[in-house]
VOLO-553553 format. One record per residue (C-alpha): residue in three letters; x, y, z; residue number from 1. Coordinates in Angstrom, 2 decimals, m for minus. Layout:
N
resn = ALA	xx = X	yy = Y	zz = Z	resi = NUM
...
REM end
This chain:
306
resn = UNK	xx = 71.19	yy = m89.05	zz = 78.63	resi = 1
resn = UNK	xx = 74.03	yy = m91.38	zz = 77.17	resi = 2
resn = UNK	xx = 71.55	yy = m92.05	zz = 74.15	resi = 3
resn = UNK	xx = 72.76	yy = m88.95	zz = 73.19	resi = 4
resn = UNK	xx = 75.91	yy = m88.39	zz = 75.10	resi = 5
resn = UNK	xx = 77.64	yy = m91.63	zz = 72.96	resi = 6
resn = UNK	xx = 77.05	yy = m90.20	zz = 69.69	resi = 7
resn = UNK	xx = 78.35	yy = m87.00	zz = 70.38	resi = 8
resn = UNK	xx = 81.48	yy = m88.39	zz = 72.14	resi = 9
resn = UNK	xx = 81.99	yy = m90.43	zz = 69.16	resi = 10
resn = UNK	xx = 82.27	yy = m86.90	zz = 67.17	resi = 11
resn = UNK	xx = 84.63	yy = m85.57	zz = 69.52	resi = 12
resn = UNK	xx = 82.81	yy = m84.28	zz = 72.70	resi = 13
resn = UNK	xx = 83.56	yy = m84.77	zz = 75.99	resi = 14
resn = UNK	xx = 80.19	yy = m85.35	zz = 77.78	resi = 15
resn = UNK	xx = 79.98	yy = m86.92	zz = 81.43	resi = 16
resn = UNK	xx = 76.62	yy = m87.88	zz = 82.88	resi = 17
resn = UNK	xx = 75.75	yy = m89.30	zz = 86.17	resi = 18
resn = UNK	xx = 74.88	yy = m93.25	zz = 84.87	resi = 19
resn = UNK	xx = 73.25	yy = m91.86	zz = 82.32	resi = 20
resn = UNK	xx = 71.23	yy = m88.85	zz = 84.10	resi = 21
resn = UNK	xx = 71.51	yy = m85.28	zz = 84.74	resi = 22
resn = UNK	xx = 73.44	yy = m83.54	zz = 85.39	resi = 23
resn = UNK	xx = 75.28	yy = m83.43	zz = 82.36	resi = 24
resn = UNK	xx = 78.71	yy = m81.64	zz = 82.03	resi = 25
resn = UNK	xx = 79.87	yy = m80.85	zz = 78.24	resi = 26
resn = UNK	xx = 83.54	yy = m79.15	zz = 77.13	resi = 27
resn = UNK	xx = 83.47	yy = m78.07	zz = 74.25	resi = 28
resn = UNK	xx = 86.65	yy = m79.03	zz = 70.95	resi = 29
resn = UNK	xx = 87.24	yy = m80.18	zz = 67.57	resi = 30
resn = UNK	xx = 84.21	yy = m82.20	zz = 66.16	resi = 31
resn = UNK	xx = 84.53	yy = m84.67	zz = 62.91	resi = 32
resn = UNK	xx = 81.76	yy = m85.85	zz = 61.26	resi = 33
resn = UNK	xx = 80.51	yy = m89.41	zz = 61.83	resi = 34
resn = UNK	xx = 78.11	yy = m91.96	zz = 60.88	resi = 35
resn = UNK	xx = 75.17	yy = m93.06	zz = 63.19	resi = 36
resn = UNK	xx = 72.74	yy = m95.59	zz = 62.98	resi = 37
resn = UNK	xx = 69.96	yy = m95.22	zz = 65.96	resi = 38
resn = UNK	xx = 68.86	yy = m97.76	zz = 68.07	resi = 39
resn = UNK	xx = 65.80	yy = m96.45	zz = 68.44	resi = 40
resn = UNK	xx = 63.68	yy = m93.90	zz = 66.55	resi = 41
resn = UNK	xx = 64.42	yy = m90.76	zz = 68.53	resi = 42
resn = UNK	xx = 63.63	yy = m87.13	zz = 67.52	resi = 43
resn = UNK	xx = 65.48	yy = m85.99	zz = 70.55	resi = 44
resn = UNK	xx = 68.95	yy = m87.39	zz = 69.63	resi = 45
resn = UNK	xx = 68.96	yy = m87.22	zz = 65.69	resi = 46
resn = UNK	xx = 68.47	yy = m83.28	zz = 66.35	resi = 47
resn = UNK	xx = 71.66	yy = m83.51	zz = 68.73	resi = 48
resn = UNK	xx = 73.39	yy = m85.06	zz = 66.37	resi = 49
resn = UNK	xx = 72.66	yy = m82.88	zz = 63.22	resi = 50
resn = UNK	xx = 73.53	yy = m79.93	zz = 65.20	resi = 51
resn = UNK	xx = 76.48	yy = m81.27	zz = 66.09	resi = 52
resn = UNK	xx = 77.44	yy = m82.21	zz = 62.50	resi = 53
resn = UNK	xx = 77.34	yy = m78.15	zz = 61.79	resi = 54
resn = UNK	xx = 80.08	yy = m77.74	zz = 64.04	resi = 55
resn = UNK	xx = 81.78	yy = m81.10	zz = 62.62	resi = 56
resn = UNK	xx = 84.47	yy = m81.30	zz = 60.06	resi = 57
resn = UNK	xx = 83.21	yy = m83.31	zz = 57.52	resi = 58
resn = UNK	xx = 79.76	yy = m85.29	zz = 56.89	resi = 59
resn = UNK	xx = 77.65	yy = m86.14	zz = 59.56	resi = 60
resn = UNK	xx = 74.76	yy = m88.74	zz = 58.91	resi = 61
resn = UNK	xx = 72.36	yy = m90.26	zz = 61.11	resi = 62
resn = UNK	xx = 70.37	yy = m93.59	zz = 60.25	resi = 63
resn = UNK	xx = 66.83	yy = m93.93	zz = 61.61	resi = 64
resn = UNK	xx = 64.91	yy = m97.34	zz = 61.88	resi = 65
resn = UNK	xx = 61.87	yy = m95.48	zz = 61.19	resi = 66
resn = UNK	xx = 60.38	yy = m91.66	zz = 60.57	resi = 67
resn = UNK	xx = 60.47	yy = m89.44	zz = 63.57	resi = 68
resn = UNK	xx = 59.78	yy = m85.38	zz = 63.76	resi = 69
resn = UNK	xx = 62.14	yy = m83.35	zz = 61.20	resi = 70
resn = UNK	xx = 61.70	yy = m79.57	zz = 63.10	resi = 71
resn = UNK	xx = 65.58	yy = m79.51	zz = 63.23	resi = 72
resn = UNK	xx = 66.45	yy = m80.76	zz = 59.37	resi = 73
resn = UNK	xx = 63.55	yy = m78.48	zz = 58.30	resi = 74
resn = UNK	xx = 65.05	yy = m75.41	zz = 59.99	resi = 75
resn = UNK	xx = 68.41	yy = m76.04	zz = 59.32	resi = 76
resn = UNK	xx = 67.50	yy = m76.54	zz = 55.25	resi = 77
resn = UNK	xx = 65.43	yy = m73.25	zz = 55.08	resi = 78
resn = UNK	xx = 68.99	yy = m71.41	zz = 56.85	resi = 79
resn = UNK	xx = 70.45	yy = m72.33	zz = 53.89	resi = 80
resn = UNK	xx = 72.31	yy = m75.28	zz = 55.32	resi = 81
resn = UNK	xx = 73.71	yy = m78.56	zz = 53.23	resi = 82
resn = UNK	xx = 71.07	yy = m81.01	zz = 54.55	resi = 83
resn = UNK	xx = 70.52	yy = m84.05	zz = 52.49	resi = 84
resn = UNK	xx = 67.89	yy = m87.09	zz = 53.06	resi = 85
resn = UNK	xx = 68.32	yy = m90.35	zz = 51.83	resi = 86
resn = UNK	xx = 66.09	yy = m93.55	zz = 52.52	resi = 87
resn = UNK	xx = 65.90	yy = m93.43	zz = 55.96	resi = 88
resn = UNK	xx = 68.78	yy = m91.38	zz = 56.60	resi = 89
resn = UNK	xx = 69.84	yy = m87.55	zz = 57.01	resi = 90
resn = UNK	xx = 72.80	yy = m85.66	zz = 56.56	resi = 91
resn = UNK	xx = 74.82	yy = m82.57	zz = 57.25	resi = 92
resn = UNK	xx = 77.76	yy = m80.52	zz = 56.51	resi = 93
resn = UNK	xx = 79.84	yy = m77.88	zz = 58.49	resi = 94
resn = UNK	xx = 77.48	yy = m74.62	zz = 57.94	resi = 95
resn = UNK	xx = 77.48	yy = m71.09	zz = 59.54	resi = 96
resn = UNK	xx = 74.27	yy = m69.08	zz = 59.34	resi = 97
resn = UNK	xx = 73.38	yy = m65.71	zz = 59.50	resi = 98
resn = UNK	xx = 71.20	yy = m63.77	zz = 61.96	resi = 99
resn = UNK	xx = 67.29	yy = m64.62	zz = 61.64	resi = 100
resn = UNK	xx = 63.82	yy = m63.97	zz = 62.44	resi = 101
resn = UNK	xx = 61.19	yy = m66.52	zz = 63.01	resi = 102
resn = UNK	xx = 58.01	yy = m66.83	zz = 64.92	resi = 103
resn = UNK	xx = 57.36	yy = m70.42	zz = 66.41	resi = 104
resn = UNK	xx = 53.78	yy = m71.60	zz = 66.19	resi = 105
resn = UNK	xx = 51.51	yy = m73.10	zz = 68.24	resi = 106
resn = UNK	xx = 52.67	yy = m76.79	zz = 69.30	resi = 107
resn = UNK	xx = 50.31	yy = m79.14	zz = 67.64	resi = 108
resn = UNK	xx = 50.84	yy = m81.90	zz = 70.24	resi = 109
resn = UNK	xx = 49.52	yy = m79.45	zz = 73.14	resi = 110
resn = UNK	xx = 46.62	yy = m78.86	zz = 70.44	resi = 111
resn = UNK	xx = 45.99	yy = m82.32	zz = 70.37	resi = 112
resn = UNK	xx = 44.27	yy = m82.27	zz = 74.18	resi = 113
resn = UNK	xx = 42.15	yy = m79.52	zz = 72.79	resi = 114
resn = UNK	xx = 41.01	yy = m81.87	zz = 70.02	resi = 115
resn = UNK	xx = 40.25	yy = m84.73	zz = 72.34	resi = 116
resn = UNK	xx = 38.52	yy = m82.47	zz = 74.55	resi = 117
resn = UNK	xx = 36.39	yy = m81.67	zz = 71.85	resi = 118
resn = UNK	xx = 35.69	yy = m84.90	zz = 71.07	resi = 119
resn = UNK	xx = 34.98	yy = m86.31	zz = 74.12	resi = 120
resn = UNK	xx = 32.41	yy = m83.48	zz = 74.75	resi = 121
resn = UNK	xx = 30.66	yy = m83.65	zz = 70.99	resi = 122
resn = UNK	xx = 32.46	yy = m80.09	zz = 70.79	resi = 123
resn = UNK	xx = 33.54	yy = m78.36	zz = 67.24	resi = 124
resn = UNK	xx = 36.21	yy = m76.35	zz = 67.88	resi = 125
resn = UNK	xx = 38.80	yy = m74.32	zz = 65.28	resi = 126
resn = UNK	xx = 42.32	yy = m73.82	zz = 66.49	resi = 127
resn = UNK	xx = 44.28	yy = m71.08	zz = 65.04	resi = 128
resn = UNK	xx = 47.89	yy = m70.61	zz = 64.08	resi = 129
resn = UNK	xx = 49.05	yy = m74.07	zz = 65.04	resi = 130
resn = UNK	xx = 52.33	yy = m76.07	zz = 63.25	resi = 131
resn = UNK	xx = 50.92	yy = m78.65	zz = 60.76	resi = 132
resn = UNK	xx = 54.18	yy = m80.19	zz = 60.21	resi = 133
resn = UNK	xx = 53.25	yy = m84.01	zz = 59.01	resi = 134
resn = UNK	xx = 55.63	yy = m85.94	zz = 61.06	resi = 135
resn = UNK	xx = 53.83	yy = m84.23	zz = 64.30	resi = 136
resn = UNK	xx = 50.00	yy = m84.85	zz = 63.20	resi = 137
resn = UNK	xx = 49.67	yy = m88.64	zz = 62.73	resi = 138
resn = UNK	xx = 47.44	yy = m87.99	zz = 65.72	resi = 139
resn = UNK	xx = 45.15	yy = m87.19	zz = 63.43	resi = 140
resn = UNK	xx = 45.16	yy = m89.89	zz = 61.15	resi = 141
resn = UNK	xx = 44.92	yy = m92.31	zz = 64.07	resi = 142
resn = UNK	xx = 41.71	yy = m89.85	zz = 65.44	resi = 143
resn = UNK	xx = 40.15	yy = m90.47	zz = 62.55	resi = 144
resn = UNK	xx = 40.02	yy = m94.15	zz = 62.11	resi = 145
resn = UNK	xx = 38.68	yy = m94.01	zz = 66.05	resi = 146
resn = UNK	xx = 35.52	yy = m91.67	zz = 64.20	resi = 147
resn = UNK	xx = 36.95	yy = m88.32	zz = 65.23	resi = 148
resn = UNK	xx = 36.79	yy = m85.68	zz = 61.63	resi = 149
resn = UNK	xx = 39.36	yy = m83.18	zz = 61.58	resi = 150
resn = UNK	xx = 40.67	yy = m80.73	zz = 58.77	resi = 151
resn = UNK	xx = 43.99	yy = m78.57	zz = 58.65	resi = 152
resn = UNK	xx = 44.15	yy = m76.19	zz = 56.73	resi = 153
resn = UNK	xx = 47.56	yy = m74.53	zz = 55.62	resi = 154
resn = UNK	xx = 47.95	yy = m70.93	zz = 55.81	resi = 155
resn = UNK	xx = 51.78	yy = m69.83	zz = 56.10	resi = 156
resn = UNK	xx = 55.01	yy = m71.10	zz = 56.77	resi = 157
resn = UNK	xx = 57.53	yy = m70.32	zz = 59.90	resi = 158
resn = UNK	xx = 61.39	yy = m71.68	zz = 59.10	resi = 159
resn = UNK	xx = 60.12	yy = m74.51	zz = 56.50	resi = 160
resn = UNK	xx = 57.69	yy = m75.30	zz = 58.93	resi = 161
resn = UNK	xx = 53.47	yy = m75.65	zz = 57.86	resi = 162
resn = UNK	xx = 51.23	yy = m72.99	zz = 60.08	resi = 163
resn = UNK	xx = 47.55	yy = m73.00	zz = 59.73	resi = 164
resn = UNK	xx = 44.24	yy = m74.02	zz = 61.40	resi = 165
resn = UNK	xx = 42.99	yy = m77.04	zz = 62.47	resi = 166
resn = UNK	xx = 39.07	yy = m77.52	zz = 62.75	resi = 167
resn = UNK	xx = 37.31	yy = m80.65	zz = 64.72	resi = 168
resn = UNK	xx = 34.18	yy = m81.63	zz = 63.78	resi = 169
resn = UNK	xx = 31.29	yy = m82.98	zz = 65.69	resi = 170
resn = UNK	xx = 32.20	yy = m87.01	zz = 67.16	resi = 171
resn = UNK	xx = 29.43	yy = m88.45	zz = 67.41	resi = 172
resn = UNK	xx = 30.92	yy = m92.27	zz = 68.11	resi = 173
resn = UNK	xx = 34.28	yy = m93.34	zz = 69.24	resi = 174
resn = UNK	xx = 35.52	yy = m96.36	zz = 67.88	resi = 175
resn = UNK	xx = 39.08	yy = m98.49	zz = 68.54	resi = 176
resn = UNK	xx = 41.84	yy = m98.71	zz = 66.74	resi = 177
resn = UNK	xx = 45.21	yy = m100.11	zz = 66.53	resi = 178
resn = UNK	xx = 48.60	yy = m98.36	zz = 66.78	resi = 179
resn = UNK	xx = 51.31	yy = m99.79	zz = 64.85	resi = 180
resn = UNK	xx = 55.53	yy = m100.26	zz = 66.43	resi = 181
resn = UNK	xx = 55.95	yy = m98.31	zz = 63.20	resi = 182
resn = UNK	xx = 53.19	yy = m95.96	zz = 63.62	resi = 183
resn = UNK	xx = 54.37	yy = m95.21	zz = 67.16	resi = 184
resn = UNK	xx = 57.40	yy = m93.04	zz = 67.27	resi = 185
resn = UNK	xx = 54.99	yy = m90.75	zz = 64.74	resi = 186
resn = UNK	xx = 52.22	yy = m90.36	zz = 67.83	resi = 187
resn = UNK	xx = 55.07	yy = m90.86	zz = 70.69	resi = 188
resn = UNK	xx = 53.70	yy = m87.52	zz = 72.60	resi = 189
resn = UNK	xx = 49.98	yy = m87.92	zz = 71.73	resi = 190
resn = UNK	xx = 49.82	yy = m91.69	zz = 73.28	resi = 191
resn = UNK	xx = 48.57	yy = m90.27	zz = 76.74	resi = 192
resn = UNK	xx = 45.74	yy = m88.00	zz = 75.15	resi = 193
resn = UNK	xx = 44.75	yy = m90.85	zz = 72.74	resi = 194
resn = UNK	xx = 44.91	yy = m93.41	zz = 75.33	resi = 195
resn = UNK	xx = 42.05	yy = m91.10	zz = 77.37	resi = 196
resn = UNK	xx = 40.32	yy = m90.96	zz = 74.24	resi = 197
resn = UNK	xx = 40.30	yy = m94.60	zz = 73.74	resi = 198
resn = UNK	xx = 39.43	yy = m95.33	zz = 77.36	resi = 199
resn = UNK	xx = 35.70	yy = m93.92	zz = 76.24	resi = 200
resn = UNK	xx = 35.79	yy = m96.02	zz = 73.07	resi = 201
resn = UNK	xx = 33.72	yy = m99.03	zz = 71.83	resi = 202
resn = UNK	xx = 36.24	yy = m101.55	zz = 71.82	resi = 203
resn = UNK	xx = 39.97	yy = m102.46	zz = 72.72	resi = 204
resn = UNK	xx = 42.53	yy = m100.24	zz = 71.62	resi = 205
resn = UNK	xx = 46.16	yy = m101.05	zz = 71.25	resi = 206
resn = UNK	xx = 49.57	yy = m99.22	zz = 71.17	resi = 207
resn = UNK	xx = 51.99	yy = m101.63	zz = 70.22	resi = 208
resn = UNK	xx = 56.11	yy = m101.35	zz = 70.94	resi = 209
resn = UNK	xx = 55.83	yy = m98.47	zz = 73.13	resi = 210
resn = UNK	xx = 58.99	yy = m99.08	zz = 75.36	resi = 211
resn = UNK	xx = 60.08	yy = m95.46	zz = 74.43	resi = 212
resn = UNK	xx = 57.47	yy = m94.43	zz = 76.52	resi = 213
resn = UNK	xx = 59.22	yy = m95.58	zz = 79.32	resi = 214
resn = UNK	xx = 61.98	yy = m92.70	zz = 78.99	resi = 215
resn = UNK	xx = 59.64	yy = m89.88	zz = 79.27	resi = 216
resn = UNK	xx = 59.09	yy = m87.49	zz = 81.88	resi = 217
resn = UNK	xx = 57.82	yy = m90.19	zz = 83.71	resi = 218
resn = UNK	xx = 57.07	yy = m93.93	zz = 82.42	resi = 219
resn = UNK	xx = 54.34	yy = m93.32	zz = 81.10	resi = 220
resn = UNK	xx = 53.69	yy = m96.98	zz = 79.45	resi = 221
resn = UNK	xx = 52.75	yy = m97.73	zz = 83.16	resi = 222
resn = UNK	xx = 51.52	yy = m94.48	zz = 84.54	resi = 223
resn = UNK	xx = 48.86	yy = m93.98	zz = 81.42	resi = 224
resn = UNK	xx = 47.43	yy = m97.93	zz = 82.80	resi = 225
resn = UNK	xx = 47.24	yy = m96.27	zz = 86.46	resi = 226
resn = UNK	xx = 45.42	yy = m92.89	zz = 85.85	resi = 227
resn = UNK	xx = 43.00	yy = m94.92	zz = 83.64	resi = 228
resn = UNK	xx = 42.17	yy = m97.18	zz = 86.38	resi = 229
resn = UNK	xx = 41.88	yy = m95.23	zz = 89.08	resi = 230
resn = UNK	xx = 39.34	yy = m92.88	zz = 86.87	resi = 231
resn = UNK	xx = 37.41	yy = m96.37	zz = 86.84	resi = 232
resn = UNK	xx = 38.85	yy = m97.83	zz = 83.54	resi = 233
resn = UNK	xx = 40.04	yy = m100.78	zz = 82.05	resi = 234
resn = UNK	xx = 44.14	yy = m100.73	zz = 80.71	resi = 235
resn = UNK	xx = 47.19	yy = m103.31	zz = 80.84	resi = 236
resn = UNK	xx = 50.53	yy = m103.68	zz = 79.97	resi = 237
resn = UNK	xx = 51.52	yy = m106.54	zz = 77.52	resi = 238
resn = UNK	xx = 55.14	yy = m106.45	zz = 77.40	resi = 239
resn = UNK	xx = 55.78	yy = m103.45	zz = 75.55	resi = 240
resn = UNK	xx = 52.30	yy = m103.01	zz = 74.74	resi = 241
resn = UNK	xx = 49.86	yy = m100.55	zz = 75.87	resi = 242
resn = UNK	xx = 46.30	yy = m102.14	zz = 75.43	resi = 243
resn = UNK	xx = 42.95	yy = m99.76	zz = 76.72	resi = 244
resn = UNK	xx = 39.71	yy = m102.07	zz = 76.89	resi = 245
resn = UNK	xx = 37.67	yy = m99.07	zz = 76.53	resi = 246
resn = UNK	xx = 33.78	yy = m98.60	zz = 77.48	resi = 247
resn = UNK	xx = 34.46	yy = m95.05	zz = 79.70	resi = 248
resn = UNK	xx = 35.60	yy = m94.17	zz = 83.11	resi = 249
resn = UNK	xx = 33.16	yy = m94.18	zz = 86.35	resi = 250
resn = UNK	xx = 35.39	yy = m91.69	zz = 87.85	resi = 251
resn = UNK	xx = 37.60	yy = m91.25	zz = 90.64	resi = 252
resn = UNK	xx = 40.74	yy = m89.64	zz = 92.02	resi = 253
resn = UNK	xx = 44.67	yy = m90.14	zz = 90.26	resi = 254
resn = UNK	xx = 47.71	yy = m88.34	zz = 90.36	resi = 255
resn = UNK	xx = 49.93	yy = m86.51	zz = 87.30	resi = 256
resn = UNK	xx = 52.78	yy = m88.25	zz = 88.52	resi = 257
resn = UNK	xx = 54.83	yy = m84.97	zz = 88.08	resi = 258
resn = UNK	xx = 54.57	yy = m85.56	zz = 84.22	resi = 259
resn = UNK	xx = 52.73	yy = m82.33	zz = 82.24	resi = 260
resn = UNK	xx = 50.73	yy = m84.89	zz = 79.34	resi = 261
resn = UNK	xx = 49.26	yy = m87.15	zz = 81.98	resi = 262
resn = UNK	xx = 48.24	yy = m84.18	zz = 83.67	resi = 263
resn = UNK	xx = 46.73	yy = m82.88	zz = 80.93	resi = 264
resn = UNK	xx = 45.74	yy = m86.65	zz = 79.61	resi = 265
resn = UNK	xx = 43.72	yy = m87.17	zz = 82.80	resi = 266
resn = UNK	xx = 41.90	yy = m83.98	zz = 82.64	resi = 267
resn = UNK	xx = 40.80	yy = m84.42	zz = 78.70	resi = 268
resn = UNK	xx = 39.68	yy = m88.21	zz = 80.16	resi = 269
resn = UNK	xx = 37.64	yy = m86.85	zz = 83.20	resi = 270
resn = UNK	xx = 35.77	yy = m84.86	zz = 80.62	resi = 271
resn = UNK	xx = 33.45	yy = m87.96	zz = 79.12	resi = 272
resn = UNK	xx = 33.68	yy = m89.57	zz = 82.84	resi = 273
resn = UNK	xx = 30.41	yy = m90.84	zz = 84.68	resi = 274
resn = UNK	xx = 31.39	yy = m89.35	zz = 87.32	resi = 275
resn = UNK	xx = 33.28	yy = m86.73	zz = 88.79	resi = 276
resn = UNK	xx = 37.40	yy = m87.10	zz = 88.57	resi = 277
resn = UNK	xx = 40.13	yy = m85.69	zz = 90.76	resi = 278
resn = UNK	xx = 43.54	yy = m84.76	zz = 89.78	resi = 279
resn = UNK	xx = 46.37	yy = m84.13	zz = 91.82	resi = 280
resn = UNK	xx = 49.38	yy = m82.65	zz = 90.20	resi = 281
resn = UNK	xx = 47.58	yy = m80.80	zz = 87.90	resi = 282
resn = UNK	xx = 50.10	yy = m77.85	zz = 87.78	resi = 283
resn = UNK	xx = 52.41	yy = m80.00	zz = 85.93	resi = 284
resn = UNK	xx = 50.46	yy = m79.22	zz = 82.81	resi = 285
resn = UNK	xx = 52.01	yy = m75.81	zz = 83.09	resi = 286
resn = UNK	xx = 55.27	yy = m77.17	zz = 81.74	resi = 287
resn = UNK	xx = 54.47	yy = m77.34	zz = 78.34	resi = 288
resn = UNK	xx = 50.66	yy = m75.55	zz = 77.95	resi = 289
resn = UNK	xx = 50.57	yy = m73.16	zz = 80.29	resi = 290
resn = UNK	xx = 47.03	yy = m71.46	zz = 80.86	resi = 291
resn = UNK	xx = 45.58	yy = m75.19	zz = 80.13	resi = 292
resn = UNK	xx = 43.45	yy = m74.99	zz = 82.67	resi = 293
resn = UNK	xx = 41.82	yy = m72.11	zz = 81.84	resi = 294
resn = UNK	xx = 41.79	yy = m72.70	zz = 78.27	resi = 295
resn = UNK	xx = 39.45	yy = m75.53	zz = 78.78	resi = 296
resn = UNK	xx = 37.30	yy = m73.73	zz = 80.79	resi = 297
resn = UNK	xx = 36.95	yy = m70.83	zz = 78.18	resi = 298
resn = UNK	xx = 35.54	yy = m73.51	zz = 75.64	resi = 299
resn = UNK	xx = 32.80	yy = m74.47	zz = 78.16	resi = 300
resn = UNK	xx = 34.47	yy = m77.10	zz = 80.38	resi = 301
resn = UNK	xx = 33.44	yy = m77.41	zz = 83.99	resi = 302
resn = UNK	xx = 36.90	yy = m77.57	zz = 85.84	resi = 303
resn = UNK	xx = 37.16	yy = m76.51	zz = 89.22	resi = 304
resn = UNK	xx = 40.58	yy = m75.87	zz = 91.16	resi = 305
resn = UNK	xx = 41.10	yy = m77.38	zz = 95.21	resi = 306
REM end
């Protein structure tokens, strides 16, 4: 939490955590604008920060070192506020909006375990009504040069944000691929789904400068290597590397580690499995797709509850 508590006491705030965890205690007072140049590419904090800097006397600006989900500067442009982008930068002003209606669609990274499910199985599936904002479906991009066809379709727009449908076709192959440090912080939440994807792959798939991934729910540079092996895979660690050798999964029995995407990650990977998996945990899943479960059994899958 001081990632984003030092920023905002820089503005102004008073913000004590407990070394750096919960629980947090904020009092609120006078902000000023500042200017912030991230450590590391974080969606999380530049959206503190922004909203901050519309409370803030005077210009706020945060620096990235490279792209990361814009939900909050999309939103906050479409309420009429004085957002500006620069290279690699964004900034605000003090701004006040007025009352507003808005209907949030369907998250796109939940999605995503519907796609690889599909895949996995040799599935088509369409999937309504889902956000197809561009810094959150670089998924896709990175499904496709593994051999997995998709097309979005755009349909509407909710607060400056993309809505539409998303159809997967037909995989017939699954090939590897290599994930980029720059590439990363774009796929940050998909990692665990394409991981299971690329633990049924021909080939060695790598995720390069994924240390972010150890601030998660759970680390999940390490607990992504674990599910895979105990579902009979092949994964390591290489520094800050994530590297899946691919060839499928015999089966077994893992654990969600209390974290909702490697719930969800290890049921998508049980799906092209040898054998039979087991996953304990699996309620986790709940916290961010709830009905998951029976979602995937609706489309055909054969998941069973202890």
């Amino acid at each position: 939490m001081e990632r984003v508590a030092v920023p905002l006491r820089a503005m102004g705030a008073s913000v004590h955590t407990d070394h750096g965890h919960p629980p947090v205690e904020v009092h609120g007072g006078p902000l000023r604008g500042a200017h912030h140049e991230l450590a590391e590419p974080t969606a999380q904090v530049k959206g503190a920060i922004l909203l901050a800097g519309i409370a803030a006397d005077g210009q706020t600006t945060v620096v990235e070192p490279a792209r990361t989900r814009d939900h909050t500067e999309r939103a906050l442009r479409r309420l009429g506020a004085p957002v500006g982008q620069g290279d690699g930068s964004v900034s605000v002003s003090r701004f006040q909006h007025e009352s507003f209606e808005a209907e949030v669609p369907g998250d796109v990274s939940s999605a995503a375990f519907l796609v690889a499910a599909a895949a996995l199985t040799g599935g088509e599936l369409t999937i309504r009504r889902v956000g197809l904002n561009p810094t959150r479906t670089q998924f896709l991009a990175v499904l496709d040069r593994m051999g997995v066809g998709t097309e979005q379709v755009v349909t509407g727009e909710e607060l400056g944000e993309p809505v539409g449908d998303l159809f997967v076709a037909r995989t017939r192959g699954l090939l590897a691929t290599e994930v980029t440090a720059r590439e990363l912080p774009l796929v940050i939440d998909e990692v665990p789904v394409l991981a299971a994807i690329a633990a049924h792959a021909e080939g060695e798939t790598r995720f390069a400068g994924g240390a972010e991934l150890r601030a998660k729910e759970s680390d999940r540079l390490a607990g992504v290597v674990e599910v895979i092996r105990d579902l009979g895979g092949r994964a390591r660690v290489e520094g800050e590397d994530l590297v899946v050798e691919g060839g499928g999964l015999a089966g077994g029995r893992t654990s969600a580690r209390r974290d909702h995407r490697l719930a969800m990650a290890a049921a998508v990977a049980a799906l092209g499995s040898r054998g039979a998996c087991e996953i304990d945990g699996m309620e986790w899943s709940e916290v961010s797709f709830p009905g998951f479960l029976p979602a995937l059994r609706s489309l055909g899958a054969r998941v069973g509850a202890a």
